[in-house]
C-alpha positions as a Markdown table, in Angstrom:
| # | Residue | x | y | z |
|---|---|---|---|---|
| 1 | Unk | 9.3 | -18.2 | -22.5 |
| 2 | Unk | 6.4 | -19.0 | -20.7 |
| 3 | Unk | 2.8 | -17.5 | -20.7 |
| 4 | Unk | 1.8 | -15.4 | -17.6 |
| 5 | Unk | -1.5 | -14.4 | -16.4 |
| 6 | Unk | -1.9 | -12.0 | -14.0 |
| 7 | Unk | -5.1 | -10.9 | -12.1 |
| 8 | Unk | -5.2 | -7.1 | -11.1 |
| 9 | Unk | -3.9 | -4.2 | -12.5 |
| 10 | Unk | -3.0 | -2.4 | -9.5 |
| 11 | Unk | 0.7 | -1.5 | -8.8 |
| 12 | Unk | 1.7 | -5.3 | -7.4 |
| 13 | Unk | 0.4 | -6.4 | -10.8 |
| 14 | Unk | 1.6 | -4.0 | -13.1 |
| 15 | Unk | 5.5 | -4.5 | -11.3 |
| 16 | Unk | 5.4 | -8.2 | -11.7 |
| 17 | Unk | 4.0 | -7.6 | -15.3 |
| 18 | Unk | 7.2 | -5.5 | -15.5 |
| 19 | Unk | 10.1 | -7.4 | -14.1 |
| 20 | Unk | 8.3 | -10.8 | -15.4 |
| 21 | Unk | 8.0 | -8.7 | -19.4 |
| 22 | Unk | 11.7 | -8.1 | -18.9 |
| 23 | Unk | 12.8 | -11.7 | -17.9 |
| 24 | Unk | 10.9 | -12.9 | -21.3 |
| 25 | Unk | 7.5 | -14.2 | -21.0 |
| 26 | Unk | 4.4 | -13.2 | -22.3 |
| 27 | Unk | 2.0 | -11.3 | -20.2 |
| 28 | Unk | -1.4 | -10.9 | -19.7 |
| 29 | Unk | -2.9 | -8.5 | -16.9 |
| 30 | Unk | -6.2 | -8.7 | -16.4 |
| 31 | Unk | -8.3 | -6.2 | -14.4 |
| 32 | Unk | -12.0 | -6.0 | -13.6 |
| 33 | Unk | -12.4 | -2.5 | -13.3 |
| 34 | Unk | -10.3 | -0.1 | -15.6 |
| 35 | Unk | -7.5 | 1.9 | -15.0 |
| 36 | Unk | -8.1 | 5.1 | -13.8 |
| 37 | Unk | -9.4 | 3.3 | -10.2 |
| 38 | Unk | -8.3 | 1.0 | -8.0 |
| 39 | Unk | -6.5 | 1.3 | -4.9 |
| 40 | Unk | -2.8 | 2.9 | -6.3 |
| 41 | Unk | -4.1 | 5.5 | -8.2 |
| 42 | Unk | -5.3 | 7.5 | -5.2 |
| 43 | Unk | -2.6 | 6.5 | -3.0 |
| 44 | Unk | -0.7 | 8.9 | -0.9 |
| 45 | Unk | 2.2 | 8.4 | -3.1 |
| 46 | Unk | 5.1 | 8.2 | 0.0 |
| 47 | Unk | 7.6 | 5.7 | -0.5 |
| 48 | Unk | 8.2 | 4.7 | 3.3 |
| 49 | Unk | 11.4 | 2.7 | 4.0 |
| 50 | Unk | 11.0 | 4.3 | 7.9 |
| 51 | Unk | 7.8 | 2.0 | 8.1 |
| 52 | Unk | 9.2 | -0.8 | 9.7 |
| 53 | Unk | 6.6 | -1.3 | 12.7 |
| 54 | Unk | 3.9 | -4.0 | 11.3 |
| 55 | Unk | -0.2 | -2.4 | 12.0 |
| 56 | Unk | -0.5 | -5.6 | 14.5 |
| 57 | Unk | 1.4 | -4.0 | 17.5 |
| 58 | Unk | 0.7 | -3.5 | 20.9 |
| 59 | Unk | -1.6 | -1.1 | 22.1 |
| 60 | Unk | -3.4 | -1.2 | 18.3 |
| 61 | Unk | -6.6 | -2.8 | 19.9 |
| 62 | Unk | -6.7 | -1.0 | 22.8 |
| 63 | Unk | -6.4 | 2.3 | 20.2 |
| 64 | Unk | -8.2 | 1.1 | 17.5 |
| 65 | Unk | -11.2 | 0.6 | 20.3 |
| 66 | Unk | -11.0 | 3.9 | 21.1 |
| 67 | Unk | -11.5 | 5.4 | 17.7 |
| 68 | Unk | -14.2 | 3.1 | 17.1 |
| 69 | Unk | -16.3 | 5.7 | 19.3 |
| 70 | Unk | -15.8 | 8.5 | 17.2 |
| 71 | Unk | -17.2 | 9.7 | 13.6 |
| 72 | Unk | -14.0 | 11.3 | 12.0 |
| 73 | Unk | -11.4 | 9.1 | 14.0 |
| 74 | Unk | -8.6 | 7.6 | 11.3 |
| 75 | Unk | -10.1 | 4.3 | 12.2 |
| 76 | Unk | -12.7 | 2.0 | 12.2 |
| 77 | Unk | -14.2 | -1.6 | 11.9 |
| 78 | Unk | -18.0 | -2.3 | 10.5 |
| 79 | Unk | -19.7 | -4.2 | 12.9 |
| 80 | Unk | -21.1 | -6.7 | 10.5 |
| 81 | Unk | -21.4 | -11.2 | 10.7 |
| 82 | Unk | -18.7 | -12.2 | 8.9 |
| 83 | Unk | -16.7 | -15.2 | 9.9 |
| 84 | Unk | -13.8 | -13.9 | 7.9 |
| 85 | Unk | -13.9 | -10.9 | 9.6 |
| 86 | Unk | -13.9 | -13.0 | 13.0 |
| 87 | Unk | -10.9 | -15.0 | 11.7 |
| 88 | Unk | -8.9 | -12.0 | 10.8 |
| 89 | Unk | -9.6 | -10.2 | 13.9 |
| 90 | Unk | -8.4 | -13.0 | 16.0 |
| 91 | Unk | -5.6 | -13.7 | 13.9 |
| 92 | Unk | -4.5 | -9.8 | 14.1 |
| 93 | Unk | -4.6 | -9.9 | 17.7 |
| 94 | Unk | -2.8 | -12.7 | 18.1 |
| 95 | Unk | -0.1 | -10.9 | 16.6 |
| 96 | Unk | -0.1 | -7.8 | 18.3 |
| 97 | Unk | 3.0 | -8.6 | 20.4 |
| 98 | Unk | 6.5 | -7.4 | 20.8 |
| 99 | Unk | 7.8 | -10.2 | 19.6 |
| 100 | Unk | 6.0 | -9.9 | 16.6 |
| 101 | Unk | 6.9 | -6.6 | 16.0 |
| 102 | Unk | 10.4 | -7.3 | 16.6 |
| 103 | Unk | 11.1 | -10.1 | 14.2 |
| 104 | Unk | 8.9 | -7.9 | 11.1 |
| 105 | Unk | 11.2 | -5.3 | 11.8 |
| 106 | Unk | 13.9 | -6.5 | 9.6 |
| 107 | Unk | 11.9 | -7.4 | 7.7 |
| 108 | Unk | 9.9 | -4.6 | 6.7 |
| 109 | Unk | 13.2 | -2.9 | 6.3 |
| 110 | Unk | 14.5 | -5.3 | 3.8 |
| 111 | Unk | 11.8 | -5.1 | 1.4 |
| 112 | Unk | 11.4 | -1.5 | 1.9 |
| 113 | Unk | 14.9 | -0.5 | 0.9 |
| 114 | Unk | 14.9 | -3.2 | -1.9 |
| 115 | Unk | 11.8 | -1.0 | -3.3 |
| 116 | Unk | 13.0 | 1.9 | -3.0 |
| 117 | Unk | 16.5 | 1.0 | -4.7 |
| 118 | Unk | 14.3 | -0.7 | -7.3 |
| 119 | Unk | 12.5 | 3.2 | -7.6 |
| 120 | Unk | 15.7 | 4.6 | -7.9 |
| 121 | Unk | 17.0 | 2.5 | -10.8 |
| 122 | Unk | 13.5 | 3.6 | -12.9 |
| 123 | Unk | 13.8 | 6.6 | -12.3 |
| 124 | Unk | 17.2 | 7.2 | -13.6 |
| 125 | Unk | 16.4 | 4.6 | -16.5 |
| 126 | Unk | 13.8 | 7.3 | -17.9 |
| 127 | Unk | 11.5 | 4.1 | -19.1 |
| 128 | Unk | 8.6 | 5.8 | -16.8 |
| 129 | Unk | 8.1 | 9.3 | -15.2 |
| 130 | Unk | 6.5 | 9.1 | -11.8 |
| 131 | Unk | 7.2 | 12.3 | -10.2 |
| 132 | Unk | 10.0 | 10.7 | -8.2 |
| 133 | Unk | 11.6 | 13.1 | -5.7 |
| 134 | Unk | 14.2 | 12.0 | -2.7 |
| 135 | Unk | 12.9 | 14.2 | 0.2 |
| 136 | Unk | 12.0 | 12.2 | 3.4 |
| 137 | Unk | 9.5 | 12.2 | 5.6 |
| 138 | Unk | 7.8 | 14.2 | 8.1 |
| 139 | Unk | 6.1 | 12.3 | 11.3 |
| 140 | Unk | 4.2 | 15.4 | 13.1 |
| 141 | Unk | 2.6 | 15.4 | 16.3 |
| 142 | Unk | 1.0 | 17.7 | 18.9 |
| 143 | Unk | 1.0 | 16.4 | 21.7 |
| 144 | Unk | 3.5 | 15.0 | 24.5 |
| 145 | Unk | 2.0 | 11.1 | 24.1 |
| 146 | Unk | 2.4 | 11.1 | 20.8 |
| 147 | Unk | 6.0 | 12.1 | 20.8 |
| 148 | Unk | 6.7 | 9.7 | 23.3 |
| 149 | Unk | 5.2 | 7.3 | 21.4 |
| 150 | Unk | 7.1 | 9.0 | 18.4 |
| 151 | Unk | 10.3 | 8.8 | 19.6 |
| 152 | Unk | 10.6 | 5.1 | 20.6 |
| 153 | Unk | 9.5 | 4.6 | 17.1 |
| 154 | Unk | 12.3 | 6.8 | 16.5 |
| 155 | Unk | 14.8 | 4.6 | 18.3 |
| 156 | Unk | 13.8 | 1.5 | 17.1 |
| 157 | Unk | 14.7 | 2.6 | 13.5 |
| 158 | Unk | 18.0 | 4.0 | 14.2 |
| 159 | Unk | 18.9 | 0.9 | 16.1 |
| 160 | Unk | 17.8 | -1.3 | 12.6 |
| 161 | Unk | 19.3 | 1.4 | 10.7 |
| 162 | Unk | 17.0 | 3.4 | 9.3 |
| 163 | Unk | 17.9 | 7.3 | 10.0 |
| 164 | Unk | 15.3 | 9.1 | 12.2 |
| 165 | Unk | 15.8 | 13.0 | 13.3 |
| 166 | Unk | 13.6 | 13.8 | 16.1 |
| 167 | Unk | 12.6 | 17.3 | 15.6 |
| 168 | Unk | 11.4 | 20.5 | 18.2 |
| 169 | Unk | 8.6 | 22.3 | 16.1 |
| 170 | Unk | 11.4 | 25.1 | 15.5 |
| 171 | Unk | 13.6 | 22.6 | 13.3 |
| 172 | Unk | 9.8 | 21.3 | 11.3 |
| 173 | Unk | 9.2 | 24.7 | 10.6 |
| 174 | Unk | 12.6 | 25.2 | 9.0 |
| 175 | Unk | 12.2 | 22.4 | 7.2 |
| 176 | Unk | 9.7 | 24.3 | 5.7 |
| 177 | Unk | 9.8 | 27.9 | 4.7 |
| 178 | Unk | 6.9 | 28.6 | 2.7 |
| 179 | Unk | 4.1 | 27.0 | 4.8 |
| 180 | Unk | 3.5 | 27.9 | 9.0 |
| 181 | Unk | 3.7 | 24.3 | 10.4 |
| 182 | Unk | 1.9 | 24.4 | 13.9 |
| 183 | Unk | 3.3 | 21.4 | 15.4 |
| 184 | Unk | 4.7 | 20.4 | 19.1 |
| 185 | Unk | 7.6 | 19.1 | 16.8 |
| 186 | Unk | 8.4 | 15.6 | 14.6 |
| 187 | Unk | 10.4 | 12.7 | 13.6 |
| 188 | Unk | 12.2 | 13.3 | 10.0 |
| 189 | Unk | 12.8 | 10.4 | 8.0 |
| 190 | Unk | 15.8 | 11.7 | 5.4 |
| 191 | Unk | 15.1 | 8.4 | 3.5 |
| 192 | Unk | 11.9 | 8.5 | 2.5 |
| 193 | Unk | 10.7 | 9.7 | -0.8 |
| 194 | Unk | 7.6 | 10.2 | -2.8 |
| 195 | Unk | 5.7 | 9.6 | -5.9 |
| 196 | Unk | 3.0 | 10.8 | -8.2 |
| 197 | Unk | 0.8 | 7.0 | -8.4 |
| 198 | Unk | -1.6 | 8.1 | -10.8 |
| 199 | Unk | 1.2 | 9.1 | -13.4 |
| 200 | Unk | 2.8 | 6.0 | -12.5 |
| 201 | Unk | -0.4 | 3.8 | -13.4 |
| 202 | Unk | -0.9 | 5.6 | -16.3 |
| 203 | Unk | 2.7 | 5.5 | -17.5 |
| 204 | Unk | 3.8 | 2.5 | -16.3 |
| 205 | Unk | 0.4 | 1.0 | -18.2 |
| 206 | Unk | 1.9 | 2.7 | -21.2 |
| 207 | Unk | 5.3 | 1.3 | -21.0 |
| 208 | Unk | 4.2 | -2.3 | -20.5 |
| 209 | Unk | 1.6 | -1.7 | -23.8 |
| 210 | Unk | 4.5 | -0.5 | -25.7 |
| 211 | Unk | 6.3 | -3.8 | -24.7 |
| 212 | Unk | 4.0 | -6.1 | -25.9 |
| 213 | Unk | 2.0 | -7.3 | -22.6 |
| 214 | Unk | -1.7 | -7.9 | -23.2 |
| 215 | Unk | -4.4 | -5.7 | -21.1 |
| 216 | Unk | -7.4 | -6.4 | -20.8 |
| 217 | Unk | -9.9 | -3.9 | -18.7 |
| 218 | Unk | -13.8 | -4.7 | -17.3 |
| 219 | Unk | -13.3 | -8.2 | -17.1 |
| 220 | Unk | -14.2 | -9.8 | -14.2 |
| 221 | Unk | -12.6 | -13.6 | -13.5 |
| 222 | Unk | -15.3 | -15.6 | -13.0 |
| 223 | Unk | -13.1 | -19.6 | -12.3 |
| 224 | Unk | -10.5 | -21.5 | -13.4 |
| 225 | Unk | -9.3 | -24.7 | -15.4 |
| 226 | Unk | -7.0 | -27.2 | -13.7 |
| 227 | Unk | -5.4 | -29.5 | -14.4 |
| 228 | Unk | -3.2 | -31.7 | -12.1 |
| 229 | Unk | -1.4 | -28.9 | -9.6 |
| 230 | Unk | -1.6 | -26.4 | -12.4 |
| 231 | Unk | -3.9 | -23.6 | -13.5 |
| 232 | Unk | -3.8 | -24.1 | -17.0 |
| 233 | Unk | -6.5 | -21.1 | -17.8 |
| 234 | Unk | -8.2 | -18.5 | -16.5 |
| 235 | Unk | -12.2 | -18.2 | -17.4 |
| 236 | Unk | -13.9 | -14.7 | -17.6 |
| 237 | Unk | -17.4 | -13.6 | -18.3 |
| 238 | Unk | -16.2 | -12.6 | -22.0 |
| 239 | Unk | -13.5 | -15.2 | -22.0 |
| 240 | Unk | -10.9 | -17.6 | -21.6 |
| 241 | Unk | -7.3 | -17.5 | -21.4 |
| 242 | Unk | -4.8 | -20.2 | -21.7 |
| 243 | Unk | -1.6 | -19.7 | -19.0 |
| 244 | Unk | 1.6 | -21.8 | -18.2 |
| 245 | Unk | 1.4 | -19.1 | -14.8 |
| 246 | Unk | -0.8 | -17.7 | -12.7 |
| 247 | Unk | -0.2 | -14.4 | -10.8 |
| 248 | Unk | -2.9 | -13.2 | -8.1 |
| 249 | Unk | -2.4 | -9.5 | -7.4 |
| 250 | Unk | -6.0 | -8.3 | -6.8 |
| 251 | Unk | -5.7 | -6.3 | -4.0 |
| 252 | Unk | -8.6 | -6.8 | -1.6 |
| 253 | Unk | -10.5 | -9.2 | -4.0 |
| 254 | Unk | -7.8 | -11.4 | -4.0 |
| 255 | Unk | -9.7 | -13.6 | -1.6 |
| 256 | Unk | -12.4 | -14.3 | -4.1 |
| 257 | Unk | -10.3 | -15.4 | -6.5 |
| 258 | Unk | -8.4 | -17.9 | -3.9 |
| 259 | Unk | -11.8 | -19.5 | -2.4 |
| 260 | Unk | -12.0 | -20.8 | -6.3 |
| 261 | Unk | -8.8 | -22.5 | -5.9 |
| 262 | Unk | -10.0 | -23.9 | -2.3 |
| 263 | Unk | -8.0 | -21.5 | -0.4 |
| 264 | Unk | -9.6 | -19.1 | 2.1 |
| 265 | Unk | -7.1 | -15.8 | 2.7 |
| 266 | Unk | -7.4 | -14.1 | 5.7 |
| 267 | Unk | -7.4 | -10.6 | 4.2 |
| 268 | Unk | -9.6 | -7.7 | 4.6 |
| 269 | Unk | -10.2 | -4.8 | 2.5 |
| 270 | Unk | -8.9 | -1.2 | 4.8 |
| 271 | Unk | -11.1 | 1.8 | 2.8 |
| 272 | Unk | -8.9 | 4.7 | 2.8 |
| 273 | Unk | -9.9 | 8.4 | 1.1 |
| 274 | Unk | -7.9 | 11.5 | -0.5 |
| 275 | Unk | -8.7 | 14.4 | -2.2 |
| 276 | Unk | -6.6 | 17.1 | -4.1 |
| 277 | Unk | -5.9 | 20.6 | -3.8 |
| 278 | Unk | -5.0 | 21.9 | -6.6 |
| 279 | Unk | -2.8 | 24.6 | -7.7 |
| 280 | Unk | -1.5 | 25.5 | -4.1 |
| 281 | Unk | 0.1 | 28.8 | -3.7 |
| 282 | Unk | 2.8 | 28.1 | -1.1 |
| 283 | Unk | 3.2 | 24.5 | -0.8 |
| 284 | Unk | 4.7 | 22.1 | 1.7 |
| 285 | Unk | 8.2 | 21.1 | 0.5 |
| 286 | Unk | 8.4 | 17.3 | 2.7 |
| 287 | Unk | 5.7 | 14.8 | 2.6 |
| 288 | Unk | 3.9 | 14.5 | 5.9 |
| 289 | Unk | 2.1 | 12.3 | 8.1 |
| 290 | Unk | -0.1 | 14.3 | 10.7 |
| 291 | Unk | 0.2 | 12.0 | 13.1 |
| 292 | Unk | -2.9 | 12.2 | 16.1 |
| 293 | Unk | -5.5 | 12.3 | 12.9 |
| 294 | Unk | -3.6 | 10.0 | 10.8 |
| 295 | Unk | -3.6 | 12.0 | 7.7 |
| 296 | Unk | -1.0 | 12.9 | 5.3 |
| 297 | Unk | -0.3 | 15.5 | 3.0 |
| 298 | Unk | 2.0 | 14.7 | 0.0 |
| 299 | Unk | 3.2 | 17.4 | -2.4 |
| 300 | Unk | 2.5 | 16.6 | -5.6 |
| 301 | Unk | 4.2 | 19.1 | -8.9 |
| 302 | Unk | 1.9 | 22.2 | -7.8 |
| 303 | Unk | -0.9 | 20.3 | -5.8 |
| 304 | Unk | -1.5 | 18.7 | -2.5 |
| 305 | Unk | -2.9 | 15.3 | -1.7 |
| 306 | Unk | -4.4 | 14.7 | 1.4 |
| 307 | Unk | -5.2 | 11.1 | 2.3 |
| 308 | Unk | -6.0 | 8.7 | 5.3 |
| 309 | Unk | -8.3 | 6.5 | 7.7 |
| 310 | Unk | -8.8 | 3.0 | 7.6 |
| 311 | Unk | -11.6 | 1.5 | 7.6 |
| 312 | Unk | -11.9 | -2.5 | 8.1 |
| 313 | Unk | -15.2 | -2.7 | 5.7 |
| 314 | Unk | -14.9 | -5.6 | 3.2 |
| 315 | Unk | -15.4 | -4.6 | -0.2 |
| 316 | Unk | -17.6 | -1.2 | 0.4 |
| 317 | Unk | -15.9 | 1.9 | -1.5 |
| 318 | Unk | -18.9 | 4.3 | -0.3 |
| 319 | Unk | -17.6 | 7.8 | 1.1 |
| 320 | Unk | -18.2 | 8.1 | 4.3 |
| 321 | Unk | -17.8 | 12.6 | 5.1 |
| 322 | Unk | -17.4 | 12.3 | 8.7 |
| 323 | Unk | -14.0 | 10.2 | 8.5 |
| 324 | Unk | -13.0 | 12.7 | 5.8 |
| 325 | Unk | -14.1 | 15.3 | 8.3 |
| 326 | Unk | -11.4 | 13.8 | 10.3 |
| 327 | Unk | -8.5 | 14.5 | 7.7 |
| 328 | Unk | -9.3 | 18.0 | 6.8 |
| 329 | Unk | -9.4 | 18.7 | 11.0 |
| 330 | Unk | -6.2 | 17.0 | 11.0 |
| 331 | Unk | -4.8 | 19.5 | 7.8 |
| 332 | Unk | -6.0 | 23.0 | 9.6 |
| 333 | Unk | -4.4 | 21.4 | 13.0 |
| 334 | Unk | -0.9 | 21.3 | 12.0 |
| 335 | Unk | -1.0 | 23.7 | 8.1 |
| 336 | Unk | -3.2 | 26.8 | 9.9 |
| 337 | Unk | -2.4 | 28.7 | 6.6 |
| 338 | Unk | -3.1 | 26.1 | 4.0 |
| 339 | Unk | -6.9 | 26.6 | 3.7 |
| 340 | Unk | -9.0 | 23.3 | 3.3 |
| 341 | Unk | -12.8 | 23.0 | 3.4 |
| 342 | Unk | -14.5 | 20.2 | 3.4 |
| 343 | Unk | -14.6 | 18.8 | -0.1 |
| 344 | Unk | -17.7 | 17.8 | -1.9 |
| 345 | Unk | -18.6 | 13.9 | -1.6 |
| 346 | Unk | -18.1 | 12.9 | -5.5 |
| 347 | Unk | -14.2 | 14.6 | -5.5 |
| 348 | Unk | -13.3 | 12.2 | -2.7 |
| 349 | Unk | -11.4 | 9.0 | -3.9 |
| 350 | Unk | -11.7 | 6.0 | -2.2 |
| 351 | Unk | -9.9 | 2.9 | -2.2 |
| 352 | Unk | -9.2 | -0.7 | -0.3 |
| 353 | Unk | -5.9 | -1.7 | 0.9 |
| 354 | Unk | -5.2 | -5.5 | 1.5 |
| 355 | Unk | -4.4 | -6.1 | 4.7 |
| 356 | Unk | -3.4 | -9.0 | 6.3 |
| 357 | Unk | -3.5 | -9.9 | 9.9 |
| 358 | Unk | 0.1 | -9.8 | 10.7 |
| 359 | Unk | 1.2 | -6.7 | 9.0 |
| 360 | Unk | 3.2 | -8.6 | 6.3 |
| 361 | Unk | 2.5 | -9.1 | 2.7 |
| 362 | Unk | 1.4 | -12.4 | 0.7 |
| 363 | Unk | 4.1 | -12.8 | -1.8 |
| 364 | Unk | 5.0 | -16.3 | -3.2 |
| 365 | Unk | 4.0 | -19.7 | -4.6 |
| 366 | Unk | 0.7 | -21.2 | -3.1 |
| 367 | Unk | 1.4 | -24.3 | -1.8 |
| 368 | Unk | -0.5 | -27.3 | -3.7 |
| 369 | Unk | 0.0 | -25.8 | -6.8 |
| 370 | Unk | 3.0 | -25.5 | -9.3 |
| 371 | Unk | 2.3 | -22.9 | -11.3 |
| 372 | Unk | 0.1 | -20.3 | -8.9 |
| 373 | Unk | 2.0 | -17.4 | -7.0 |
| 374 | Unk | 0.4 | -14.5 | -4.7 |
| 375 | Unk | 1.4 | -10.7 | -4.5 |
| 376 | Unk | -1.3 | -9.0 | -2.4 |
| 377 | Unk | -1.6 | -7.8 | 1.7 |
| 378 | Unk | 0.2 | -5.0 | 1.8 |
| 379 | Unk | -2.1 | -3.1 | 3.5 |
| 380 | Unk | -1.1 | 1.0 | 3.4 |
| 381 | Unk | 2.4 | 0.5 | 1.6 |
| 382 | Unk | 0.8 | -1.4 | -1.8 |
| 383 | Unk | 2.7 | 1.6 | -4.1 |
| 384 | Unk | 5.5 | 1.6 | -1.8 |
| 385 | Unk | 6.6 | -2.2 | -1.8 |
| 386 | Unk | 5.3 | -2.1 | -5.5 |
| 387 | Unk | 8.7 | -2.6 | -7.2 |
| 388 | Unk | 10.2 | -5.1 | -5.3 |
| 389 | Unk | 6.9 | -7.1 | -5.0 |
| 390 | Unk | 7.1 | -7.7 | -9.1 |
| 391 | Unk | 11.2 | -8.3 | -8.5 |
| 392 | Unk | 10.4 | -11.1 | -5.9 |
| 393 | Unk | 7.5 | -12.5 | -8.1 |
| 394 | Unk | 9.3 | -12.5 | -11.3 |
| 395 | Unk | 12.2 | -14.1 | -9.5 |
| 396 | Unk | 9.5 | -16.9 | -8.2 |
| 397 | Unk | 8.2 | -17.3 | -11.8 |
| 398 | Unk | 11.8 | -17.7 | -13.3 |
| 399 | Unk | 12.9 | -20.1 | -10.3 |
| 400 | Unk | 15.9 | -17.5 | -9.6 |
| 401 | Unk | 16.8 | -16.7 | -6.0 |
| 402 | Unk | 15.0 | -14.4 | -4.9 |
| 403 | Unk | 16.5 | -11.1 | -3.8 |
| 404 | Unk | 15.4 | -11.5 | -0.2 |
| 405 | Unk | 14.3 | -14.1 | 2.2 |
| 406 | Unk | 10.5 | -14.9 | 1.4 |
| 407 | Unk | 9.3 | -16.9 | 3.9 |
| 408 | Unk | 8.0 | -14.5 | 6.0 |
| 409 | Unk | 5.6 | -13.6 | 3.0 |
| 410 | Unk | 4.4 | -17.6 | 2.8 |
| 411 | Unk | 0.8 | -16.9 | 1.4 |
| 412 | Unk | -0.7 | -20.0 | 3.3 |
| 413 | Unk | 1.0 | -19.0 | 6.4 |
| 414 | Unk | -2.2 | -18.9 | 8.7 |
| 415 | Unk | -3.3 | -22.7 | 7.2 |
């Protein structure tokens, strides 16, 4: 049995502490803030084995360009000097290819469906409630460029065999009885499913208490002892903690913690918001992405969460209204009957995804070190490759096979 350390208490951290707590070691999570933050509690909650198509694609720059010109588009990079910025950007668009896109594909798809099995198996294990519910996805659009766009996407994942229903608005308005859904029509994802994150944070966190895993909140790793090619304890301001294995699953600060080890990350932080609406009358029945505004809707018991944009911005979580603006426009568009106003700045949640420059997560050992392993850069689908994320790095850890083919995940990939 072995001592772990992990860094970050988001949902990549609190899966490996999970899977690794069941294989027998002794864990410690760490997290600087505490737990009722971060970037999973105020995720969208959509488990999305239909997202197969990596964020570097063609056409994203081009897009992402445009956007850039407007105050509520869904996204949006801060001009600011930042060689890491530089590096990523260049590194993105040197991946925005069809051959790129092609070989993440299957990729994608793998881990996805791993996840999701991995869902499936808590759930019916009744260790943690989530709020898990089984009933696809909704991919809306309103106008004819978007569908065309919509329904290659479509083709693409019935052709790696993920099931995709395009939909006439007639058939997304049966879909849903209780809500008007204005809409030129959709893409239906049967497979999809959907969560409640903060109950899983907060249960999950429970669970892994109950177990015997150490957490500690508000404490912010500040370096680290080596010795040889192994970590062999992690320093905080407060302080210090003795480890046979290191696990870095910070999210977006992940690359502060790496420069420390001499390894610079290409990762940036991409701010998303939501808000709640609670107690909703006539709810929708199927999560939804509301495509042209790149906002989302996910039921959640009697409330709706509305989430989106993504903002390239480092480390700033300030609130900027106009991109939430954008989302509620985005709501009243396609739900005409679902009243939304604009909600006041402090009930608006914001968060960073870690994105990497290819689309694909960092999951795996760190080259020049025995004992150190990364699981961060999953970008928008951090809760939804959360499961098999802590599968793979516990089967890292344990020197097991892993359950899928990791070296698409190599965390020094760009070096």
């Amino acid at each position: 049995m072995n001592s772990v350390t992990i860094i970050g208490g988001g949902v990549s951290g609190l899966f490996s502490a999970y899977y690794l707590q069941k294989a027998g070691h002794q864990v410690t999570i760490i997290e600087q803030g505490n737990f009722s933050d971060g970037c999973s509690f105020g995720n969208a909650g959509m488990i999305v084995p239909s997202h197969i198509v990596p964020l570097a694609q063609p056409g994203m720059i081009a897009k992402g360009l445009q956007w850039m010109l407007k105050s509520t588009s869904p996204f949006y990079v801060k001009p600011r000097l930042s060689l890491d910025l530089m590096r990523w950007g260049m590194l993105f668009w040197k991946h925005s290819t069809e051959a790129h896109v092609q070989r993440s594909i299957p990729i994608l798809r793998d881990i996805s469906l791993l996840s999701k099995t991995l869902f499936q198996e808590l759930a019916a294990s009744g260790e943690v409630d989530f709020g898990w519910h089984e009933r696809g996805l909704l991919m809306l659009y309103k106008n004819a460029d978007t569908e065309h766009e919509m329904a290659e996407e479509a083709h693409l994942a019935n052709r790696a065999g993920v099931a995709a229903e395009i939909l006439n608005g007639q058939q997304v308005q049966a879909l849903e009885p209780n809500v008007k859904v204005d809409v030129r029509g959709g893409v239906y994802y049967p497979g999809d499913a959907h969560i409640t994150p903060n109950l899983l944070i907060k249960n999950l966190l429970a669970y892994l208490k109950k177990q015997g895993v150490n957490v500690l909140e508000n404490e912010e790793v500040i370096g680290f002892e080596r010795k040889g090619n192994k970590i062999t304890a992690v320093q905080t301001a407060n302080s210090k903690h003795e480890t046979e294995e290191l696990i870095i699953a910070a999210g977006a600060w992940s690359p502060i913690l790496t420069e420390k080890l001499g390894i610079s990350l290409p990762l940036q932080g991409g701010k998303g918001y939501s808000f709640m609406l609670k107690n909703v009358k006539n709810n929708i029945e199927v999560p939804a992405i509301m495509l042209e505004a790149r906002a989302t809707a996910t039921p959640m018991g009697g409330d709706l969460r509305f989430a989106g944009t993504l903002e390239v911005a480092g480390t700033d979580l300030t609130v900027n209204m106009n991109r939430v603006r954008g989302i509620v426009q985005g709501i009243n568009n396609c739900y005409p009957e679902i009243e939304v106003a604009l909600p006041e700045k402090e009930k608006v949640w914001s968060g960073l995804r870690p994105c990497s420059p290819d689309g694909l997560p960092y999951i795996g050992r760190v080259k020049g070190f025995d004992n150190v392993t990364l699981a961060t850069g999953h970008g928008m689908m951090g809760v939804s490759l959360g499961p098999a994320t802590g599968k793979l790095v516990s089967e890292v850890v344990t020197g097991k096979i892993p359950a899928m083919n990791i070296n698409a995940f190599n965390p020094l990939r760009f070096t």
